[in-house]
N, C-alpha and C positions, 0 to 999 in steps of 0.2 A: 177403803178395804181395811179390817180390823187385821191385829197385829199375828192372831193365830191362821187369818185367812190368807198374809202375806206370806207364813211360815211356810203352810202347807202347798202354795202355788210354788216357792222356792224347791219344797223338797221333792216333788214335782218333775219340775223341769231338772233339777239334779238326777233322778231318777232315769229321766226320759236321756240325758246325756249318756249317762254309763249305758244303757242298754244300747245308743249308739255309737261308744265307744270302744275299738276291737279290745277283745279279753287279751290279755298278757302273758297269756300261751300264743295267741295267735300272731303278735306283735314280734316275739322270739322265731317261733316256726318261718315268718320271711327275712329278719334278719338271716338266722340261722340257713338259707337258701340263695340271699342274697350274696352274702361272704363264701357261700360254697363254689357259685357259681362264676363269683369271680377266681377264686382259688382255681377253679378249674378251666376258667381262660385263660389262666395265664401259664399255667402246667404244659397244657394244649401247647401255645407259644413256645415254651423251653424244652419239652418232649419231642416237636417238629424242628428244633433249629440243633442240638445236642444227641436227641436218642435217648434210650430208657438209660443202658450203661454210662453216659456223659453227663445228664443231666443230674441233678441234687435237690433235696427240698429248701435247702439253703437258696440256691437260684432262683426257684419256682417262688420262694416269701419275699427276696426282693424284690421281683417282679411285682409280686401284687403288694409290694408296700408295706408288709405286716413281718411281726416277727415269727420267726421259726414257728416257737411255739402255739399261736394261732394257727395255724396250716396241721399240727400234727395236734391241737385237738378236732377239726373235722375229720382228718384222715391218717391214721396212725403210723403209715408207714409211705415209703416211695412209691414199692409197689400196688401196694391200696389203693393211691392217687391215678396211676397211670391205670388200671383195672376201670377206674369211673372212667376217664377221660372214654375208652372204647366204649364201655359200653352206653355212655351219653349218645359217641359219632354212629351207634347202631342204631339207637333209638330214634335220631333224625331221619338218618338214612332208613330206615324203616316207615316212619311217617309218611316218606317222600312216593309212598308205593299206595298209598291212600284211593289213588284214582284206578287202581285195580278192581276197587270196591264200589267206588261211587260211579262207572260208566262197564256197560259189556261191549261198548263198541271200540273196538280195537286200536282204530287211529286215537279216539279221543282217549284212552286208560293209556295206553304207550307212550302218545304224544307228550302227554302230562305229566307221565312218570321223567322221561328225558328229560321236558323243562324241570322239573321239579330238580332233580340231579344235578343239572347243569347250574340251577342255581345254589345249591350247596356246595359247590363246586365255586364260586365265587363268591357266598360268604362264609363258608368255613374250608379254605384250601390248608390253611395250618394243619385242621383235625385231619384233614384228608392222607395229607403226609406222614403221620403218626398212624394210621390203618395201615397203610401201604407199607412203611417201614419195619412194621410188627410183623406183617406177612411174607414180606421181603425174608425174614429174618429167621422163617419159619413157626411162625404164630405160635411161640409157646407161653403166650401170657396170656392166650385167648383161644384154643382150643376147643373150651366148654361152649365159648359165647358160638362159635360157628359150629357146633357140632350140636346143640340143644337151642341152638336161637335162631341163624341163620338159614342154617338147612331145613328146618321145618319152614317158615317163613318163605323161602324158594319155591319148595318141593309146591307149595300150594301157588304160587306164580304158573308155575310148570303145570301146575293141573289146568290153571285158568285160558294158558295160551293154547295145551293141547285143544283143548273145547273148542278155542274159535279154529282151530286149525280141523276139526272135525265137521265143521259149520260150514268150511269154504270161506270161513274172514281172512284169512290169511294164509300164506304158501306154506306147505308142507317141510318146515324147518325142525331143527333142534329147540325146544325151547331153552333149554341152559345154554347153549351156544349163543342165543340170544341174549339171555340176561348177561352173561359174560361181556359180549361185545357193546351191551350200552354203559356195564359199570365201568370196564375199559376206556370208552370215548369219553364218556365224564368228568372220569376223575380222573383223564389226561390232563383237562384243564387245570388244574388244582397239581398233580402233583409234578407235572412236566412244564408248569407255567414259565420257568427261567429259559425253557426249550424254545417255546412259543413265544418270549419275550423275544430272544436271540432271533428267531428263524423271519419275524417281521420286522427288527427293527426298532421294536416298541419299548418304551418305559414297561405298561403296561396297558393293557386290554380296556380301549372306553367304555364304560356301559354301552351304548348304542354297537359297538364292535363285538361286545359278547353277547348283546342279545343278537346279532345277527348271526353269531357261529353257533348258541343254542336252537336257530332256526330252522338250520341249515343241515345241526344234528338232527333235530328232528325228520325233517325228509328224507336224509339218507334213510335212516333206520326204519322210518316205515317203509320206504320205499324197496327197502334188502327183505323185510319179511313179504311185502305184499299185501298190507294188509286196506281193506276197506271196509269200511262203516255197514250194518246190517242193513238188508234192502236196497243199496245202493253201492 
């Protein structure tokens, strides 16, 4: 191969690298997600064990190992930080309702939502206690999120159960009294766990022992609405 045809194969495959090399926005953009997200695991951690009043961003940077001033360039202030942390635990907890969308049969969109809960409930019971202590507390850091996020987000749950409750899928119930009593059962797990650790005896709850009390949630709860599956 002649010395201009080794150049041009060279600039080439250089070529060919960079285009499969991510651009250096994109390289920032996950660091910059990455650091957030840790930031915001461990805020979660020190907003559940402290409270919005006790806890500090000084606490929250040692925690995730970095200085102050890393933490207050992603989030400028305390309250900034504990604002994401909810509205992150909405946005799970919003996800988790997915199976409203993806089945009309009642046992299976319910069934699914319960596990689904129960297992957020078991791997984010920190976040859990940090919703609950905010509401406990009278939610005034989050007002907007339930009154322009939540409530809408319901009210079409509510629509969805009235439906099957119009169909004969299910018993003639409240539907927010429903949604109420499965966010209540759930997120017992998670924020009452010290209660449930005590009243068995337990360290804590084995896999095999929580999925059998997410089981277990689940049959209550259809079993309280009534609900069965279309055609059968």
């Amino acid at each position: 191969m002649r010395h201009d045809e080794t150049a041009t194969s060279a600039a080439t495959d250089a070529a060919e690298n960079d285009e499969t090399r991510p651009p250096l926005r994109r390289r920032k953009a996950h660091i910059r997600e990455s650091n957030e997200a840790h930031l915001l695991a461990c805020a979660e951690a020190v907003f559940a064990e402290r409270g919005l009043e006790g806890a500090s961003t000084a606490m929250i940077a040692e925690r995730a190992g970095l200085p102050k001033a890393n933490l207050h360039y992603y989030f400028p202030t305390k309250l900034a930080l504990y604002r994401r942390v909810l509205e992150d635990l909405f946005e799970d907890w919003h996800r988790a309702a997915d199976t409203f969308e993806c089945s009309d049969d009642p046992v299976v969109a319910i069934g699914g939502y319960v596990r689904a809960k129960m297992e957020l409930s078991r791997r984010r019971p920190l976040g859990s206690k940090v919703w609950a202590s905010e509401i406990i507390h009278g939610a005034e850091h989050m007002q907007d999120i339930l009154v322009e996020r939540v409530k809408p987000w319901l009210d079409t749950r509510v629509k969805v159960i009235d439906g099957w409750i119009a169909r004969g899928l299910i018993a003639p119930i409240d539907a927010e009294t429903l949604m109420f009593m499965i966010w209540a059962t759930t997120q017992h797990y998670a924020d009452f766990d010290a209660q449930i650790r005590a009243l068995k005896g337990k360290r804590a709850l084995t896999h095999k022992a929580f999925d059998a009390a997410t089981e277990e949630v689940v049959r209550l709860v259809i079993r309280a609405c009534g609900a069965v599956s279309p055609g059968g």
